[in-house]
KELUM-460742 format. One record per atom (N, C-alpha, C): residue number from 1; residue in three letters; y, z, x. Coordinates in pm, 1 decimal, always signed. Layout:
<recs>
@seq=NUM, type=ala, yy=Y, zz=Z, xx=X .
...
</recs>
This chain:
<recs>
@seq=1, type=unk, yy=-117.8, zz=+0.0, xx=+84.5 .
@seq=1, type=unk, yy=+0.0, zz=+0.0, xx=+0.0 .
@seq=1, type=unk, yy=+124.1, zz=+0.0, xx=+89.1 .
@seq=2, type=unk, yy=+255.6, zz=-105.7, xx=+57.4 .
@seq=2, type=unk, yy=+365.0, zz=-104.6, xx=+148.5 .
@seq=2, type=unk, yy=+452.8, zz=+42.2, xx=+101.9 .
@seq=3, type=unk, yy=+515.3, zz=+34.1, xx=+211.1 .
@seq=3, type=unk, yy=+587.7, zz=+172.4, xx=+224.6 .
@seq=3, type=unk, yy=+714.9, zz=+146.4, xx=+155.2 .
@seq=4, type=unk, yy=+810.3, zz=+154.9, xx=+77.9 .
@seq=4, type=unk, yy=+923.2, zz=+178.3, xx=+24.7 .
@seq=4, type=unk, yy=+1031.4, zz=+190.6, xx=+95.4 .
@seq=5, type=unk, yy=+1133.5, zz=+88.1, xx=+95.6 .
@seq=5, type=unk, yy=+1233.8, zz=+97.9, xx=+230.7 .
@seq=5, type=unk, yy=+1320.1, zz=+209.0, xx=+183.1 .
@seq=6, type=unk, yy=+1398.1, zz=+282.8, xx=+265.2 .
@seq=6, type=unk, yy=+1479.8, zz=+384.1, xx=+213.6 .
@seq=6, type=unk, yy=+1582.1, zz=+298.6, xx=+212.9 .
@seq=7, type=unk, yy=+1612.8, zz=+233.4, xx=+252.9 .
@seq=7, type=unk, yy=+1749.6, zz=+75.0, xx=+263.8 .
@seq=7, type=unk, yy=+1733.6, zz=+49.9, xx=+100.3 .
@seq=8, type=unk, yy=+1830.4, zz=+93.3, xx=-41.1 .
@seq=8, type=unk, yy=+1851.8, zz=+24.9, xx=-146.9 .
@seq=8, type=unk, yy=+1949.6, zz=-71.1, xx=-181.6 .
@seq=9, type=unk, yy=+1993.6, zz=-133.1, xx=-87.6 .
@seq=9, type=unk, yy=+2101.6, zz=-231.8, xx=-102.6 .
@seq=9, type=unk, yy=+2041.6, zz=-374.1, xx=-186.8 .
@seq=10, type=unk, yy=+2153.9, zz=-433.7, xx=-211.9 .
@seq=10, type=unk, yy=+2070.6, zz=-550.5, xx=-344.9 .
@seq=10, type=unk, yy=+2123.3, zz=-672.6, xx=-209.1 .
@seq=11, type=unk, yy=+2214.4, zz=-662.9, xx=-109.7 .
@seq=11, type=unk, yy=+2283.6, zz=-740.5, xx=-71.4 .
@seq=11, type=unk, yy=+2275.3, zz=-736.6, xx=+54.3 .
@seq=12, type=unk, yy=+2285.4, zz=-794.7, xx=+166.4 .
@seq=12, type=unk, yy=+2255.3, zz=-775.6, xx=+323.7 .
@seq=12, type=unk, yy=+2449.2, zz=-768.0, xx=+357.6 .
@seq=13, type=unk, yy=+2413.7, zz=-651.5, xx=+447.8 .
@seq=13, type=unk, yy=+2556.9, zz=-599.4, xx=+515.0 .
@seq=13, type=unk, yy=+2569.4, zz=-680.6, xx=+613.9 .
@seq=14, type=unk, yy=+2685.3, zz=-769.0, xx=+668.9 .
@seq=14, type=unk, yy=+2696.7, zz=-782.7, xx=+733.7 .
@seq=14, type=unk, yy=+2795.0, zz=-686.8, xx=+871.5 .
@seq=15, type=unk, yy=+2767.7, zz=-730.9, xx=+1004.1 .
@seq=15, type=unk, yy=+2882.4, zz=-606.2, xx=+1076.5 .
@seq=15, type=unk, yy=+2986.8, zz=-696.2, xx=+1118.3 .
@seq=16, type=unk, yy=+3070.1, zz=-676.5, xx=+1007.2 .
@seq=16, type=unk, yy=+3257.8, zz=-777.1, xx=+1007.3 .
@seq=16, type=unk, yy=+3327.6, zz=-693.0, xx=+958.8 .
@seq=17, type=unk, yy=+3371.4, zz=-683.7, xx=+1050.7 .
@seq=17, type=unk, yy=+3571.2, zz=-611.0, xx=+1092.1 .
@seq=17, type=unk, yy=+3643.2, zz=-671.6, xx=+1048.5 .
@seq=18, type=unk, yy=+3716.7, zz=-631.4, xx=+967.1 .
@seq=18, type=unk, yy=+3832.3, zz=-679.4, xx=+878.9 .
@seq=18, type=unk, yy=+3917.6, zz=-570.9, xx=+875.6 .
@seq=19, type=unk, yy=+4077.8, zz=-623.5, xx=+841.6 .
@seq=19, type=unk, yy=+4203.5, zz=-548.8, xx=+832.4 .
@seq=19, type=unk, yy=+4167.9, zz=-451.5, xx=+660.8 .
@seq=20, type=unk, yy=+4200.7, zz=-337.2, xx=+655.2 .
@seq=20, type=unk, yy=+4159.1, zz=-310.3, xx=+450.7 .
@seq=20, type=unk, yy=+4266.9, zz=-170.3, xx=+465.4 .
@seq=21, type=unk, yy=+4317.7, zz=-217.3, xx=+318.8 .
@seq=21, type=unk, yy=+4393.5, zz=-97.8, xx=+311.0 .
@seq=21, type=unk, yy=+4293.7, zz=-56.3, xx=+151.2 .
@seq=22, type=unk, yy=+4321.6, zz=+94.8, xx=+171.0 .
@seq=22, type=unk, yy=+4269.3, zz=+166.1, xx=+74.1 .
@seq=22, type=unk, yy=+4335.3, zz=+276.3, xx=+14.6 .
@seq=23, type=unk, yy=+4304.0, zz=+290.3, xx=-120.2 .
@seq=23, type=unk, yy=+4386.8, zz=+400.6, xx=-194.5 .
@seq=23, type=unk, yy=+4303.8, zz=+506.2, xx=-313.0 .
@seq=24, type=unk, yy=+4310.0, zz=+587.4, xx=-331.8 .
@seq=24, type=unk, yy=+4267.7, zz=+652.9, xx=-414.5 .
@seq=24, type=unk, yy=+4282.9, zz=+584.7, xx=-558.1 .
@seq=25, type=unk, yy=+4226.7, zz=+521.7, xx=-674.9 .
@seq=25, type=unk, yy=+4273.6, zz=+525.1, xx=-768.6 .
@seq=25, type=unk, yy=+4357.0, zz=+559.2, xx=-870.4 .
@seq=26, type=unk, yy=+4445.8, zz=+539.0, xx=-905.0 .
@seq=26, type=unk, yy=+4599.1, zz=+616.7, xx=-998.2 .
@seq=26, type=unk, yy=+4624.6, zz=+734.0, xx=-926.8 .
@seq=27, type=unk, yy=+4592.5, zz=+734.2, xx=-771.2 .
@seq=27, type=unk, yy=+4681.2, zz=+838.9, xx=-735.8 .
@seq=27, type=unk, yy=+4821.8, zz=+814.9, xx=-659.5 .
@seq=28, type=unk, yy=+4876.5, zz=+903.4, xx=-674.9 .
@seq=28, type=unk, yy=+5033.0, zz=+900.5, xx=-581.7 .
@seq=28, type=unk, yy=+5031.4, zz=+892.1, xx=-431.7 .
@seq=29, type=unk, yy=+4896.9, zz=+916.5, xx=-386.2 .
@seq=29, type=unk, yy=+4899.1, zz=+884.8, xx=-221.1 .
@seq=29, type=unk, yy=+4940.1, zz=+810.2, xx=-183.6 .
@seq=30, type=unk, yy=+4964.2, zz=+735.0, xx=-64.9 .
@seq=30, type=unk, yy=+4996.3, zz=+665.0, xx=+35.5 .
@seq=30, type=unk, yy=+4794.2, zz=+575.4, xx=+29.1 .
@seq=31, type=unk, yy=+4875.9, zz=+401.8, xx=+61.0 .
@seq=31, type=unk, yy=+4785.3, zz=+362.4, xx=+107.4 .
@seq=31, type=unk, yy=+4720.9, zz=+427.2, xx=+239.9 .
@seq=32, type=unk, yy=+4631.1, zz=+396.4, xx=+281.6 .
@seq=32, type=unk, yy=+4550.7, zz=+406.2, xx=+391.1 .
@seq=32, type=unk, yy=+4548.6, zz=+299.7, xx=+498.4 .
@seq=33, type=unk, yy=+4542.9, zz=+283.3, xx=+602.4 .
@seq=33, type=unk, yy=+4515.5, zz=+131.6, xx=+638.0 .
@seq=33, type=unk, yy=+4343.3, zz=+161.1, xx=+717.8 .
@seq=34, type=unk, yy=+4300.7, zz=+91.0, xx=+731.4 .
@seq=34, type=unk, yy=+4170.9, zz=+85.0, xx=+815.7 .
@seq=34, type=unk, yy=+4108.6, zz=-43.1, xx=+838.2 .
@seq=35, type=unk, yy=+4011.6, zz=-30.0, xx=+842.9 .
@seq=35, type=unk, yy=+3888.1, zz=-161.2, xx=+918.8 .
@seq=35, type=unk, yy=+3757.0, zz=-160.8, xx=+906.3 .
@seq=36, type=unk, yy=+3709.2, zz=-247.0, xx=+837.6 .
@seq=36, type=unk, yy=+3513.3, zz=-212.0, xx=+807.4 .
@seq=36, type=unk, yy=+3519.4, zz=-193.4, xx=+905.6 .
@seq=37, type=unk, yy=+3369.6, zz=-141.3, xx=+893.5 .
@seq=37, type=unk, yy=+3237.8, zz=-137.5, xx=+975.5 .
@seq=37, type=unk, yy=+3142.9, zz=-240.7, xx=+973.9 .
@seq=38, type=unk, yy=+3146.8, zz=-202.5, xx=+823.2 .
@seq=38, type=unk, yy=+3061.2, zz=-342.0, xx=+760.3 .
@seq=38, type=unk, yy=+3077.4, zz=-395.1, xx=+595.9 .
@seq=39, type=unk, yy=+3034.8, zz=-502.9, xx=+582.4 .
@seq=39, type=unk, yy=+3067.4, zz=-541.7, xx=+411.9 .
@seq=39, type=unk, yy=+2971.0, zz=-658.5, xx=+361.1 .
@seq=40, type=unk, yy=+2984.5, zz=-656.3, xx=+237.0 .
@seq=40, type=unk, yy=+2893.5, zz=-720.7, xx=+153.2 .
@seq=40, type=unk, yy=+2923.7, zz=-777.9, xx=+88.4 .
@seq=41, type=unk, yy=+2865.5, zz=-864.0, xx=-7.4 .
@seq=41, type=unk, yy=+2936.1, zz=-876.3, xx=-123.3 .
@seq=41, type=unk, yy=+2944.0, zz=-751.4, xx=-251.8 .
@seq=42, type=unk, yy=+2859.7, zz=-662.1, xx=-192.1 .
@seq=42, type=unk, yy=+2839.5, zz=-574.4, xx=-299.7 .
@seq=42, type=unk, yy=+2912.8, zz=-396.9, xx=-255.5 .
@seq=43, type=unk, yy=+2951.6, zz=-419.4, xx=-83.5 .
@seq=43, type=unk, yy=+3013.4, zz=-296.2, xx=-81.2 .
@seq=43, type=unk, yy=+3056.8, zz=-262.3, xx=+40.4 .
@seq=44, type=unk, yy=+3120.9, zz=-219.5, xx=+109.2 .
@seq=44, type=unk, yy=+3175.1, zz=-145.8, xx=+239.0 .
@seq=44, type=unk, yy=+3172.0, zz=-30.2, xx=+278.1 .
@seq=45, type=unk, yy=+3153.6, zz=-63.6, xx=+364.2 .
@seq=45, type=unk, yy=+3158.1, zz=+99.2, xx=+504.4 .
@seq=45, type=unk, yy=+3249.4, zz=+111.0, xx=+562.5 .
@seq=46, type=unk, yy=+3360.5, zz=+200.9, xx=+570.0 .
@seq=46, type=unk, yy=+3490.3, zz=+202.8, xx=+650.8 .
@seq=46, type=unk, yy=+3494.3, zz=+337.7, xx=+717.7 .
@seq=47, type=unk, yy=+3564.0, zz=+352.5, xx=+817.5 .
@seq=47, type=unk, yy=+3554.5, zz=+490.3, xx=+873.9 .
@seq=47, type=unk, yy=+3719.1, zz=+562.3, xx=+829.8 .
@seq=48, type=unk, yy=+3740.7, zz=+648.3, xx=+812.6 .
@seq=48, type=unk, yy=+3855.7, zz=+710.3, xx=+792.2 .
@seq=48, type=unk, yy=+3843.7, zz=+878.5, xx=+860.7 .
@seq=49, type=unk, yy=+3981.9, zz=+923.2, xx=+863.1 .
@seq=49, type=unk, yy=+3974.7, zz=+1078.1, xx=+894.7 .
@seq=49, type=unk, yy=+3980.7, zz=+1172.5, xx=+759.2 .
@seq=50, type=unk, yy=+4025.5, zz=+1073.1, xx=+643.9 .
@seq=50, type=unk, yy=+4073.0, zz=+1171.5, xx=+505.0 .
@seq=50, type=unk, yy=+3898.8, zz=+1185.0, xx=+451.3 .
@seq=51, type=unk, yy=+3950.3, zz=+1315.2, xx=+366.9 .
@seq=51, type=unk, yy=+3812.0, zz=+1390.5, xx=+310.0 .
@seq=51, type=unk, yy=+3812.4, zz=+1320.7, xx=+130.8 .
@seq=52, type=unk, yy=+3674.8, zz=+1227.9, xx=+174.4 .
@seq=52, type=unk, yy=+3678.5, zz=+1126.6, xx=+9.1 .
@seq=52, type=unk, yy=+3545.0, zz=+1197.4, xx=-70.8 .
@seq=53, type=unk, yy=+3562.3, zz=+1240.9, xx=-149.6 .
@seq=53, type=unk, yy=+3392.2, zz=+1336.7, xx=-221.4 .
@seq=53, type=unk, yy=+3324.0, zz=+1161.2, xx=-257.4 .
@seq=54, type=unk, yy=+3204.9, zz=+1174.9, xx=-246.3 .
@seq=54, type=unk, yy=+3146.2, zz=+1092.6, xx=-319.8 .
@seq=54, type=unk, yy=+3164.9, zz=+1099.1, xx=-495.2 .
@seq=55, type=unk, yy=+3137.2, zz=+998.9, xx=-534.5 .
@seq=55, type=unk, yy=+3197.2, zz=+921.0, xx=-657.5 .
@seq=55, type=unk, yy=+3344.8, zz=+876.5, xx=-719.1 .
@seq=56, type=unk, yy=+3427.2, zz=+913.1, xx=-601.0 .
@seq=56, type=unk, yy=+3557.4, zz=+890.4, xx=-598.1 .
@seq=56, type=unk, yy=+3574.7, zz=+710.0, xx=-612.4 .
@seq=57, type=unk, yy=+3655.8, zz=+668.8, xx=-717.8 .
@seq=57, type=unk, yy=+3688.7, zz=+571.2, xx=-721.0 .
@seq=57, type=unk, yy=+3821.5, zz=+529.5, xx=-616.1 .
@seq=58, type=unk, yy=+3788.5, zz=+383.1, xx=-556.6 .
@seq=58, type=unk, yy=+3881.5, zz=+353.2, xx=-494.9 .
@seq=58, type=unk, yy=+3926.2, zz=+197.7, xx=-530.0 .
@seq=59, type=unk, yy=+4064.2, zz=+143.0, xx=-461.5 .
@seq=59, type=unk, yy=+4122.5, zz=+22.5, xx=-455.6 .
@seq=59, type=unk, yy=+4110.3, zz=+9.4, xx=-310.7 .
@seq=60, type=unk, yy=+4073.1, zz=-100.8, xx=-277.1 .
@seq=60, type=unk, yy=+4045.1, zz=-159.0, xx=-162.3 .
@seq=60, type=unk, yy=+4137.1, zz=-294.2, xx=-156.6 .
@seq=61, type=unk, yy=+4238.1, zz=-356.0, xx=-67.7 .
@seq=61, type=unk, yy=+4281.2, zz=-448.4, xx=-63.7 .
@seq=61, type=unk, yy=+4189.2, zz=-548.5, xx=+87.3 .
@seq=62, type=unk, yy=+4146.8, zz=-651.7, xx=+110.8 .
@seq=62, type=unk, yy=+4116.9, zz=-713.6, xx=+178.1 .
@seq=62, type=unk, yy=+4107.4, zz=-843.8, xx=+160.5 .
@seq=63, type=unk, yy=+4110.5, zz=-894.2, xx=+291.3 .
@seq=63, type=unk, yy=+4080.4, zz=-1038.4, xx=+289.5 .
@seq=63, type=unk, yy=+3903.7, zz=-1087.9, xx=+331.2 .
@seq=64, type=unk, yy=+3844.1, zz=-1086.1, xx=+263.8 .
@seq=64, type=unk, yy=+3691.3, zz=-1115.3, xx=+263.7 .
@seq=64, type=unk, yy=+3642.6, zz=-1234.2, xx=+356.8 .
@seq=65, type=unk, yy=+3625.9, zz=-1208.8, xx=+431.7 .
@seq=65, type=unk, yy=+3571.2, zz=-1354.2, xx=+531.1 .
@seq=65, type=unk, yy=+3471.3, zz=-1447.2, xx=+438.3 .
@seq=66, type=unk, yy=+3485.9, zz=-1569.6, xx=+460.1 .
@seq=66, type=unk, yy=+3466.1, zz=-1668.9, xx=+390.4 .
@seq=66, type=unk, yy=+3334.9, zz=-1672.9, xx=+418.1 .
@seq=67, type=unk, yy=+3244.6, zz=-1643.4, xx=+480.5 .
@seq=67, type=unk, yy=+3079.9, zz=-1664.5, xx=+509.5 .
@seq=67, type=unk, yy=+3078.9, zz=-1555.1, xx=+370.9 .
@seq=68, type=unk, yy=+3121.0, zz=-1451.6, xx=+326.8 .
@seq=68, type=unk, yy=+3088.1, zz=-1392.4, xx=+236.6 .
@seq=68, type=unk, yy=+3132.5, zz=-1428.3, xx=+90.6 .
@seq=69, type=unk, yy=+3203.6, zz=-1451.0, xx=+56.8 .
@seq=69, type=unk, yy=+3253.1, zz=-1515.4, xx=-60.8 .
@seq=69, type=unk, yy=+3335.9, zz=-1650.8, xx=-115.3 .
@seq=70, type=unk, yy=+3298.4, zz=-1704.2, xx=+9.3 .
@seq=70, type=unk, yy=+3394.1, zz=-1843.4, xx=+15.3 .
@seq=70, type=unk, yy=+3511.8, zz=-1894.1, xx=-16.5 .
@seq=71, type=unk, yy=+3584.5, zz=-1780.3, xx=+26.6 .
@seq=71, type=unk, yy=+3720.2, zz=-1762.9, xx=-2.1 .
@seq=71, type=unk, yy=+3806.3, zz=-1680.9, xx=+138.7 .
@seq=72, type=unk, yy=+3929.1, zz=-1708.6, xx=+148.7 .
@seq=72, type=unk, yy=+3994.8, zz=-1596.5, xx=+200.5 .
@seq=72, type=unk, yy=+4118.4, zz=-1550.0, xx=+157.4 .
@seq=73, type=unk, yy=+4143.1, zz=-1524.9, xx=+91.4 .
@seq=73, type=unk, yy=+4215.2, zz=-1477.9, xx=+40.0 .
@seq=73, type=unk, yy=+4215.9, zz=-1310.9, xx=-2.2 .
@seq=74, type=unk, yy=+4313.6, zz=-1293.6, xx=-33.3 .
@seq=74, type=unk, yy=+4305.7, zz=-1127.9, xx=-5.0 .
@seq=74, type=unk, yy=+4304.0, zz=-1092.5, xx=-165.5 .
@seq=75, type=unk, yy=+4184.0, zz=-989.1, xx=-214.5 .
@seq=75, type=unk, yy=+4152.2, zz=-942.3, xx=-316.0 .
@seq=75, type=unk, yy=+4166.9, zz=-786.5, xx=-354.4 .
@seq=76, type=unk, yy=+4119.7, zz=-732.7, xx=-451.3 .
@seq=76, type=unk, yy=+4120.0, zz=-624.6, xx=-467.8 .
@seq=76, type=unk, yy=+4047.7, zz=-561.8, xx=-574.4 .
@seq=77, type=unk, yy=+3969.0, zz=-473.6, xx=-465.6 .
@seq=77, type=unk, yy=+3811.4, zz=-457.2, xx=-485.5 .
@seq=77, type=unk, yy=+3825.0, zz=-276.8, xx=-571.5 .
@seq=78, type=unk, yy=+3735.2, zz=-257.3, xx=-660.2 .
@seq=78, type=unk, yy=+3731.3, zz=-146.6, xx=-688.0 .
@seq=78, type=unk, yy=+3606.4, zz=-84.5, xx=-657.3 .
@seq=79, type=unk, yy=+3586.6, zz=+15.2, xx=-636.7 .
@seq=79, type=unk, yy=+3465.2, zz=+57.5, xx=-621.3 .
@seq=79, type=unk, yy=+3451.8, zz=+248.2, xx=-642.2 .
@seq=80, type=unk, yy=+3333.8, zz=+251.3, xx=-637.9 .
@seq=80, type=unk, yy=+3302.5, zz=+408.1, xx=-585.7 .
@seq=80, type=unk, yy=+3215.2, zz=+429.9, xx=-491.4 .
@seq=81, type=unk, yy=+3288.0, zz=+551.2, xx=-443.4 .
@seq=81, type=unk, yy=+3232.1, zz=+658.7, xx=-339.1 .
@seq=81, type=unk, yy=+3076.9, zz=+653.9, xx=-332.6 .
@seq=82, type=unk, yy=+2933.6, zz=+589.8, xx=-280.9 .
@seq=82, type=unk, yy=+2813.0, zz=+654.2, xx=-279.2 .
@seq=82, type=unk, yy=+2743.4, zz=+688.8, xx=-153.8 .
@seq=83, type=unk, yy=+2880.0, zz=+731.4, xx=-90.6 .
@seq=83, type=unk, yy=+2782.9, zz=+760.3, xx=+61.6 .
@seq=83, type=unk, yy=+2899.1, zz=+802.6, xx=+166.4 .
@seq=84, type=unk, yy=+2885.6, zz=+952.9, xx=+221.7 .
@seq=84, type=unk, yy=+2992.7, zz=+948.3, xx=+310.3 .
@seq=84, type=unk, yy=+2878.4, zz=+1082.6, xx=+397.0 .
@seq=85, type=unk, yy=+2927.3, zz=+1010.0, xx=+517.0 .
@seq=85, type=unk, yy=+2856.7, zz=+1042.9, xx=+695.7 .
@seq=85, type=unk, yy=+2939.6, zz=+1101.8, xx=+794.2 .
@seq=86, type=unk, yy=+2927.2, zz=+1156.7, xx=+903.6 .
@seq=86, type=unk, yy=+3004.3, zz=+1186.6, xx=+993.9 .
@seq=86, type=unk, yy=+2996.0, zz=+1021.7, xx=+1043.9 .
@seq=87, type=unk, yy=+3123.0, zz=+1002.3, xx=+1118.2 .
@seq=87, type=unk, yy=+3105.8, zz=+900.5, xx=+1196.3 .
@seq=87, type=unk, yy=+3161.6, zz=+883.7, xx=+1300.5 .
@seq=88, type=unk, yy=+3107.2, zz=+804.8, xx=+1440.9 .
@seq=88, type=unk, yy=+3128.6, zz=+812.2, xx=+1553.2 .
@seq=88, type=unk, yy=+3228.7, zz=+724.9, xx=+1619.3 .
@seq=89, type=unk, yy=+3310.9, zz=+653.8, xx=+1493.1 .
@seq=89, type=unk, yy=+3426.4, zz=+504.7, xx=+1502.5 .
@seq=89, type=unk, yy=+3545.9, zz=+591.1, xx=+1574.4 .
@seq=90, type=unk, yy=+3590.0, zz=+513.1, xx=+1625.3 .
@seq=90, type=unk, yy=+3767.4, zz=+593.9, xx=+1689.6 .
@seq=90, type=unk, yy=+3851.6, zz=+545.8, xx=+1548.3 .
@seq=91, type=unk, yy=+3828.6, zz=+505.3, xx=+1459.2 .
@seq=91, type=unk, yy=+3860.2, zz=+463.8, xx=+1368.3 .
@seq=91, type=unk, yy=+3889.4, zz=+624.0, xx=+1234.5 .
@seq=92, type=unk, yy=+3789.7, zz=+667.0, xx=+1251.6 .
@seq=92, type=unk, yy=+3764.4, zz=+836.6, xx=+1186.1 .
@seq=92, type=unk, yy=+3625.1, zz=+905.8, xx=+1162.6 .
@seq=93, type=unk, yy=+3663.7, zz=+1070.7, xx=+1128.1 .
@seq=93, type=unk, yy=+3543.4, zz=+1110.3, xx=+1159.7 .
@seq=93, type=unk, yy=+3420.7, zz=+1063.0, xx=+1041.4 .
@seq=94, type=unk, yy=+3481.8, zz=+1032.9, xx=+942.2 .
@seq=94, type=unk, yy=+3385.7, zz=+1014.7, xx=+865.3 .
@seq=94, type=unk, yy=+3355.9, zz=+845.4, xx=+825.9 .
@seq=95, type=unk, yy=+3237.0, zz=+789.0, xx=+781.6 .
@seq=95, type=unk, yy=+3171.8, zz=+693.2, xx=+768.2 .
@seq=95, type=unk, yy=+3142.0, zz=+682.4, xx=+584.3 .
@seq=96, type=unk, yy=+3269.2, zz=+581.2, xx=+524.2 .
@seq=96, type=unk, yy=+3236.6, zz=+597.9, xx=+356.8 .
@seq=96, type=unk, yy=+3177.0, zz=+491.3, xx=+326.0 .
@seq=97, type=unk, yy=+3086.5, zz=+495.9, xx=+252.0 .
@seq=97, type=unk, yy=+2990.5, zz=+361.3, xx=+192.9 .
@seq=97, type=unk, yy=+3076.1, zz=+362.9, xx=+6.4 .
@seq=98, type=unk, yy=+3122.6, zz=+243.8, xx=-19.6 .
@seq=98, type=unk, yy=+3177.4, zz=+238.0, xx=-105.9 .
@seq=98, type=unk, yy=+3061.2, zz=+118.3, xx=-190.7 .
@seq=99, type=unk, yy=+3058.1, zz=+110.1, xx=-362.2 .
@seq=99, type=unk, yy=+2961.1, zz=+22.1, xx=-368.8 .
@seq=99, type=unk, yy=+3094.7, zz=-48.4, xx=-489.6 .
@seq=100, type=unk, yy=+3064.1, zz=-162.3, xx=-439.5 .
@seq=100, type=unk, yy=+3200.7, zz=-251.1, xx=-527.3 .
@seq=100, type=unk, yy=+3227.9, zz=-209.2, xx=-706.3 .
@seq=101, type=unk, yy=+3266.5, zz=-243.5, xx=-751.9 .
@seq=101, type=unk, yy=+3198.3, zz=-212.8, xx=-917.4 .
@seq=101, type=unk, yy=+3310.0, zz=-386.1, xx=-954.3 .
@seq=102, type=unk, yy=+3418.9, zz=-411.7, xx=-932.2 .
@seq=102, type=unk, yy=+3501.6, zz=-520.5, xx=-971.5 .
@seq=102, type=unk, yy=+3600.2, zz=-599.0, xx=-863.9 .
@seq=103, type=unk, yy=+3637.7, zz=-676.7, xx=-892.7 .
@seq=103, type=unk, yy=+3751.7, zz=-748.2, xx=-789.0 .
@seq=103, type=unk, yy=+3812.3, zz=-860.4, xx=-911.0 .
@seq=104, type=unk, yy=+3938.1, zz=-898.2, xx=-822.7 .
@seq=104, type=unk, yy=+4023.0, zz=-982.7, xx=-859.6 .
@seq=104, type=unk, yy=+4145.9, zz=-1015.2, xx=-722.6 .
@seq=105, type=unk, yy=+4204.5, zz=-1168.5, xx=-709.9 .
@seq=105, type=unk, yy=+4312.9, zz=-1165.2, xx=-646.4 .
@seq=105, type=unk, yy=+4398.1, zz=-1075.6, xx=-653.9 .
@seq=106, type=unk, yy=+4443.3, zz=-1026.1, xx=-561.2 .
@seq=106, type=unk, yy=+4556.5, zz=-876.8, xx=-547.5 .
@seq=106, type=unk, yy=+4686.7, zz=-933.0, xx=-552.8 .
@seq=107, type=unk, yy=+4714.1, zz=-1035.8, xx=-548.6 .
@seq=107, type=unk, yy=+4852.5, zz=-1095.5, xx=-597.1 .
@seq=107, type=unk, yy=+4979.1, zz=-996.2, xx=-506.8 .
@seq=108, type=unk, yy=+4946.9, zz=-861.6, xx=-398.2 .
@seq=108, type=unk, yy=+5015.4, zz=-848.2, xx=-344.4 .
@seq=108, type=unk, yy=+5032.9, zz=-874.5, xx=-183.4 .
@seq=109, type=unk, yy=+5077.2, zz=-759.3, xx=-102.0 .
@seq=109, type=unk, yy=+5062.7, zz=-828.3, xx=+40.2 .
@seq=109, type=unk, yy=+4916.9, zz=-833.8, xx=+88.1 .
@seq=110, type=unk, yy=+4947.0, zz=-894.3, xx=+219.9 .
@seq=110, type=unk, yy=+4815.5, zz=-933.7, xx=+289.6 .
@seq=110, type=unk, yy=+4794.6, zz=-774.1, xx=+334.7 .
@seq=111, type=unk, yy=+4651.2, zz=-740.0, xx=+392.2 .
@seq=111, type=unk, yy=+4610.9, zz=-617.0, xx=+414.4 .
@seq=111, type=unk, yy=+4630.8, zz=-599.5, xx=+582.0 .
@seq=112, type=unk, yy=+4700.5, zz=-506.2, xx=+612.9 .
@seq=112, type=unk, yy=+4723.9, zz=-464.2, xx=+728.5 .
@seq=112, type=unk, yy=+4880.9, zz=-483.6, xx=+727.6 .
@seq=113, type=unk, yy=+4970.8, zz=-543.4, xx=+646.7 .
@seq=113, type=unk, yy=+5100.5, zz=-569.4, xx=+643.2 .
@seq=113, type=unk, yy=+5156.1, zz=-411.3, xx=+555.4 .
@seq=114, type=unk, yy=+5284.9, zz=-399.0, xx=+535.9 .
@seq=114, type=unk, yy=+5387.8, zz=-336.0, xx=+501.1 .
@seq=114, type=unk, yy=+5448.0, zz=-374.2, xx=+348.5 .
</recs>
């Protein structure tokens, strides 16, 4: 009998670095700026220093490299919180696995801009 991968992803991660700003959902914070680790079509890993609980909804602004969605253009991804790690990035201590839930063109700036 095969063994059961502990890997439940529907989608293969690729490891692409991209510019992403991120925000808490309807909150008053300050964007974030950062940089995958890795992404999917179905979700991202980013490292940050802020403390995100899992199931926290977020807005993600990025520009999606075109091997992944055949586009580049910069979107804006919603998702939630299902996975957060210590992590070893100079980027921050922690490692968040976000799993997409929606997107649409973000119609605002490009990600990593002002």
């Amino acid at each position: 009998m095969a063994e059961a991968s502990p890997d439940r992803r529907l989608s293969v991660r690729e490891e692409i670095k991209t510019l992403i700003r991120v925000r808490i959902w309807k909150s008053a914070n300050q964007e974030e700026l950062g940089e995958s680790e890795n992404l999917s079509e179905r979700g991202i890993l980013f490292a940050t220093d802020s403390v995100i609980p899992v199931g926290t909804t977020l807005e993600i602004f990025l520009k999606m490299p075109e091997m992944i969605n055949g586009s580049t253009n910069e979107w804006l991804y919603s998702g939630h919180v299902v996975q957060v790690e210590p992590s070893t990035s100079t980027r921050g201590h922690f490692g968040v696995g976000v799993q997409f839930d929606c997107y649409q063109p973000s119609g605002g700036n490009e990600a990593g801009s002002n």
